[in-house]
C-alpha positions, 0 to 999 in steps of 0.5 A: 469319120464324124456322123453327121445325121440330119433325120429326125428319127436316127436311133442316137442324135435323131432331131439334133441336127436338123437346122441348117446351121446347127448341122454345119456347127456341129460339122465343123466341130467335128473336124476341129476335133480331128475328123477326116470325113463328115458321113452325112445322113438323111435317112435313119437305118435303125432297126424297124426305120421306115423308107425315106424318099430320094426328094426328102433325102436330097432337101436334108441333105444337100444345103448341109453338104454344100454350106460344109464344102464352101467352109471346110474342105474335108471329106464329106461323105453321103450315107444312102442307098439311092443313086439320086441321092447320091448324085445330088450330094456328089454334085453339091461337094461330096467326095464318098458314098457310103452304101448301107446296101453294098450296091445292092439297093440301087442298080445304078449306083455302081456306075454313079461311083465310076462316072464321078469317081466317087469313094465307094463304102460297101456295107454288108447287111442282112435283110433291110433296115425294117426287118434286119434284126428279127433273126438273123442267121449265119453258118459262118459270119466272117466267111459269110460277109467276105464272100458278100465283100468279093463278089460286091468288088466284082459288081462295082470293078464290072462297073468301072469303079476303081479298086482303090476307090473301095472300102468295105464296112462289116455292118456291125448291127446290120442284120447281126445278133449280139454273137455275130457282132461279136464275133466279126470285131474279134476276127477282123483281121481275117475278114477279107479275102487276101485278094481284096486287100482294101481298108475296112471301115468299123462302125460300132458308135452308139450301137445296141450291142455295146449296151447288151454287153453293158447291161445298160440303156444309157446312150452315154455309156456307149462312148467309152466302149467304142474308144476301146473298140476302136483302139482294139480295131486299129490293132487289128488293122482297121483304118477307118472308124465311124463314130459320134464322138470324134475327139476320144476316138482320135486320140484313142487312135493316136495312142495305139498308133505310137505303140504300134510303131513303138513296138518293133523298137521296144522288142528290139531294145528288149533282145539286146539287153538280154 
């Protein structure tokens, strides 16, 4: 899943794409890299960022959607909160909507993904964007954000949404200290409950936690480490990754994927030389 942000103020690329054809060139590219979804955003939800209206949302985001549909089929889907958002990007080519607020931000969101048949990504987040990392606090975080997983399946099943239509998305930095972010990423592969048995979506790229581990600033210094991340992420059975860097990613994902299929054979080999 290649970002797409057409904001001004995103914590990474803010002010980047904000020309209409900038944001389509720079759509494309990540497909030719190998992206399966552009996740299209107009709306920032860095720490401390302020609300944007639906109307704002709608005119940065529509006419990116439907130039990409018109020129690509891949998929391509829209990052809000906001119901109308998300209609409008929906009836303008969008297949996914991808909520930061896990249904709970707008009421008729649910319902929304039901009556079009919409993907749905259910993000965990503690708080909201302005607030969200001024102390966040966990007695367990991996049980934590997977009872929040089952109880949001059952608001969007009660909804009509199908179950194959949902994946979930532990909201790493999303109301989460250094601790909690690390701790999630090491116990993905207990994260959901054995009932859920849905995807997971890990979205690491760029995030402030990469440079308080690195004891660095530099954005640029970020990208290796969400290679790793992710190929440590597949590993554990992560099948979808959100990241600005599109290129290394794949191919990170595509070395873990052979050594993954690679193993049962090598182990194989290994008894019968014994």
């Amino acid at each position: 899943m290649g970002v797409l942000n057409v904001t001004p103020d995103s914590f990474s690329d803010g002010g980047q794409f904000v020309n209409l054809e900038q944001a389509v060139g720079h759509g494309l590219a990540m497909v030719e890299a190998g992206a399966a979804i552009i996740d299209l955003g107009g709306e920032s939800t860095r720490p401390g960022a302020g609300a944007v209206s639906a109307d704002e949302q709608i005119r940065r985001t529509r006419p990116v959607i439907a130039a990409l549909r018109e020129r690509s089929d891949v998929l391509i889907s829209i990052d809000t909160s906001m119901a109308a958002v998300a209609e409008a990007a929906l009836e303008a080519g969008a297949d996914i909507v991808n909520d930061v607020t896990g249904l709970r931000g707008d009421p008729e969101m649910a319902g929304l993904c039901a009556r079009t048949g919409a993907g749905l990504v259910v993000m965990h987040m503690q708080g909201e964007p302005r607030t969200m990392q001024a102390a966040p606090q966990y007695e367990d975080v991996v049980r934590e954000v997977g009872q929040f997983f089952a109880m949001q399946m059952e608001v969007a099943l009660a909804a009509g949404v199908a179950a194959e239509a949902v994946v979930f998305d532990p909201g790493i930095g999303f109301g989460k200290s250094l601790e909690h972010n690390l701790t999630l990423i090491r116990e993905l592969g207990r994260l959901l409950p054995p009932r859920l048995l849905r995807p997971i979506l890990l979205g690491v790229s760029r995030k402030s936690f990469l440079g308080r581990v690195l004891a660095s600033d530099d954005l640029a210094d970020r990208a290796w480490p969400t290679v790793a991340l992710t190929a440590l992420g597949r590993e554990k059975g992560v099948r979808l990754f959100r990241v600005h860097e599109v290129a290394p990613n794949v191919q990170a994902l595509a070395m873990t994927e052979a050594v993954l299929a690679m193993a049962p054979r090598a182990a194989t080999g290994a008894a019968g030389v014994g």
